[in-house]
C-alpha angles and dihedrals in degrees: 000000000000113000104016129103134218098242081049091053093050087052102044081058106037130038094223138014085251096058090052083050101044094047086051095042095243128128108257087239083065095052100052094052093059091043095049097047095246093111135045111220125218128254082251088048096054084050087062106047091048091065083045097053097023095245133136111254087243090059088048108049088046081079099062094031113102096247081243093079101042085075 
């Protein structure tokens, strides 16, 4: 998943930020944190948003991990 980012991958599956929080469970206000980089989610969280966006785990949480530690 080179090049894209994760706010580009939420919008290439859902239509809004509060469909992608609406489909999680989360407020919209929560959402966009995380999108936006405002926000680190838990390991719980980037579960979540890999049923949401139908990623691994492992291909969700790369987008939140420093590049130092993908080695």
């Amino acid at each position: 998943m080179e090049g894209i980012t994760f706010r580009g991958l939420v919008y290439s599956k859902f239509k809004t930020i509060a469909d992608f929080a609406q489909v999680i469970g989360w407020t919209r206000q929560k959402a966009t944190n995380i999108v936006n980089g405002l926000q680190e989610p838990s390991l719980d969280d980037t579960d979540k948003m890999a049923k949401a966006l139908d990623l691994t785990l492992d291909e969700t949480a790369r987008f939140f991990l420093p590049k130092k530690s993908q080695v």
